[in-house]
ZAMARGU-4260 file (C-alpha; in steps of 0.2 Angstrom, whole numbers, plus 5000, padded with zeros to 4 digits):
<rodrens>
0) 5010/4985/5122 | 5002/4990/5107 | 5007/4976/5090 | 5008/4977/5070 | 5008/4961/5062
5) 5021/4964/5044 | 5016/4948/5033 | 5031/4938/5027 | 5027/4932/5011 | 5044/4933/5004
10) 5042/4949/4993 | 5042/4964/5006 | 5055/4977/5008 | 5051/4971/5028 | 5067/4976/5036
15) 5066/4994/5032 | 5046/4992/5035 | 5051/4984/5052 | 5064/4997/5056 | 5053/5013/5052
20) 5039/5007/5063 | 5051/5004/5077 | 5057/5021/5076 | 5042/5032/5077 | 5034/5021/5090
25) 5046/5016/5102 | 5041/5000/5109 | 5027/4993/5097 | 5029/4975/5095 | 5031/4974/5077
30) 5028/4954/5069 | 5037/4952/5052 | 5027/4934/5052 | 5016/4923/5040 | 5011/4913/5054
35) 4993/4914/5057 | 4988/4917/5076 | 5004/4928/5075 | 4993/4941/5062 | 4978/4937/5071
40) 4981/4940/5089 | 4991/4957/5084 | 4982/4973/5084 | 4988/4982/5068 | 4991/4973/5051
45) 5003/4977/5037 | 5005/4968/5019 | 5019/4976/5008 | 5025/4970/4995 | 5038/4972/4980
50) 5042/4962/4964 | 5032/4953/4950 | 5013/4953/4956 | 5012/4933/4948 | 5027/4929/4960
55) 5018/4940/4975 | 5002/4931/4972 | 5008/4914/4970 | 5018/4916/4988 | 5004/4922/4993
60) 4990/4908/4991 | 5004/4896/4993 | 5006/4902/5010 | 4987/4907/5015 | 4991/4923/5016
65) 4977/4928/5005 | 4965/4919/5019 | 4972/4931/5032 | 4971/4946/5023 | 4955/4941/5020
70) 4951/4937/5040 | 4959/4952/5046 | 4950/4964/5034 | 4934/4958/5041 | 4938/4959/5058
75) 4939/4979/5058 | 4957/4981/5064 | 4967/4993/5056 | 4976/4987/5039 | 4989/4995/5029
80) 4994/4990/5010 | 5011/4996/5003 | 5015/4993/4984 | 5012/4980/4977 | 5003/4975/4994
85) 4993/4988/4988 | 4990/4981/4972 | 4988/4965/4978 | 4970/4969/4988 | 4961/4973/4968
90) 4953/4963/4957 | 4969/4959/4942 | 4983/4967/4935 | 4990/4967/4917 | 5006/4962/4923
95) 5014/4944/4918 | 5001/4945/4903 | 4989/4946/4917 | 4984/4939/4935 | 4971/4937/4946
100) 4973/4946/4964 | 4964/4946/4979 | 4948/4955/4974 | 4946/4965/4991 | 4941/4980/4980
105) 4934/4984/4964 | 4950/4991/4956 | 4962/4988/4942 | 4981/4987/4940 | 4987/4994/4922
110) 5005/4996/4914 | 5009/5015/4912 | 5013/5010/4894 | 5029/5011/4883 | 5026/5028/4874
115) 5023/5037/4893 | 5025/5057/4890 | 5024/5071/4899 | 5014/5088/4896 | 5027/5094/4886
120) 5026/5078/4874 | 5043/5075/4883 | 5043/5054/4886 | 5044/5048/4904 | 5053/5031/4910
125) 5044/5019/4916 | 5046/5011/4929 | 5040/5027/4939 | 5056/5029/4951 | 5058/5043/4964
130) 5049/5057/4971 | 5031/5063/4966 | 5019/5073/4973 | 5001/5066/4981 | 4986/5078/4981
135) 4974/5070/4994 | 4958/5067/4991 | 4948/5070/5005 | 4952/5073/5025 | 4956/5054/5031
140) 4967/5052/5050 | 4983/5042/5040 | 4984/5060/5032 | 4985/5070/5050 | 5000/5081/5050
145) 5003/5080/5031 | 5004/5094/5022 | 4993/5093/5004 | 5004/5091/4990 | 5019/5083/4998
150) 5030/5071/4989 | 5033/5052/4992 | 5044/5038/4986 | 5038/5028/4972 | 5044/5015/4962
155) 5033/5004/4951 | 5029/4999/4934 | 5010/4998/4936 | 4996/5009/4943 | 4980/5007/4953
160) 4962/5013/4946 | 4948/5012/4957 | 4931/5008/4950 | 4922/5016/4968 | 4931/5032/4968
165) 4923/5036/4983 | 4937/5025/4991 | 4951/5036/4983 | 4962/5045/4996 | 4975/5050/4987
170) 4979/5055/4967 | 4997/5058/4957 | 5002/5062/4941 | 5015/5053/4931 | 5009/5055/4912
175) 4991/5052/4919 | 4981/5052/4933 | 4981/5037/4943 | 4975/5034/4960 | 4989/5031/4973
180) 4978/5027/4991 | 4966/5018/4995 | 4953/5020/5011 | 4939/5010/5016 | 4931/5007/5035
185) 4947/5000/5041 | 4959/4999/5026 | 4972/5012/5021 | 4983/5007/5007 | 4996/5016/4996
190) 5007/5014/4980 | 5021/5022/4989 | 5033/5018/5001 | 5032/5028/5015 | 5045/5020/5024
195) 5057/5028/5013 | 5047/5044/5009 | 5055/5054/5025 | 5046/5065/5036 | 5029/5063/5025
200) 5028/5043/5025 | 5037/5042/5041 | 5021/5053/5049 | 5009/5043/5039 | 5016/5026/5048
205) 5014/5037/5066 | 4996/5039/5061 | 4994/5022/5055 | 4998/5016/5073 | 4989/5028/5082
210) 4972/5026/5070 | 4958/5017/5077 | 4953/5008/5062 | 4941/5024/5055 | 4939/5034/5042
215) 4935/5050/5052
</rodrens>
């Protein structure tokens, strides 16, 4: 039986994660854990995340989390970030005057700004909340089955910008460009939610559990 190991930190929407995974893969073992040997022995890992990154980070370390994101990013087994689990794998983030992550990639997390406008010099609330379209970036296996263009579930005050832009899988526009996934080797991550993006994140989540850990 195939496992995904969901960290438990404290700050994931892990119920609904939990629940999704469940339900398109019958019969996966799915860990909602912190424990160690739990994350290490499964075959899949998950970090999501949602909330205040200084809160997220501090669980984090507090917990050693960090050390097994760290481990189970070396040892080549598929890995997926969502949110602020996504945000949590770059260098900082401007949030809570500013806060050191895990500096897995050489990225950035910036606040969309208070004067946020649209094309039309119409201004945009932030925190982004609801549906937006993804353009992909490039062919990658987490996108098998997803049609170019379709719209996920987002809801965050901050953004990801990659300093590779080779590892950029994914683009949106919310006042500006901002890169929204994430691939490298065996890591997919994502500023969505795609457990609550419907038939789109629900097939990204079937790819994530059938992938093999490459990009192509």
């Amino acid at each position: 039986m195939s496992s995904i190991a969901v960290i438990d930190y404290g700050m994931g929407n892990l119920h609904s994660v939990a629940k999704a995974l469940e339900f398109v893969q019958p019969g996966v073992e799915v860990r909602v854990t912190a424990d160690p040997e739990q994350v290490r022995t499964a075959d899949r890992v998950l970090l999501p995340g949602v909330g205040a990154i200084r809160d997220c980070m501090a669980e984090i370390r507090r917990l050693g989390v960090d050390r097994e994101v760290a481990e189970a990013i070396a040892s080549g087994k598929p890995f997926l970030g969502i949110c602020v689990g996504y945000q949590a794998l770059m260098q900082d983030s401007e949030e809570n005057n500013g806060v050191q992550c895990l500096g897995q990639f050489d990225g950035h997390v910036r606040f969309f700004g208070d004067n946020l406008k649209d094309e039309a010099g119409e201004k945009l609330k932030v925190p982004h909340m609801g549906w937006n379209c993804v353009e992909q970036s490039l062919d990658h296996p987490l996108w098998t089955g997803i049609e170019n263009g379709s719209r996920f579930y987002f809801v965050h005050s901050y953004y990801v910008r990659l300093d590779n832009r080779d590892q950029v899988a994914g683009t949106c526009n919310y006042g500006l460009d901002f890169d929204v996934a994430l691939h490298h080797k065996n890591v997919f991550a994502v500023q969505f939610h795609p457990e609550k993006s419907a038939k789109p994140g629900l097939q990204l989540l079937r790819n994530f559990l059938n992938w093999d850990g490459k990009d192509s």
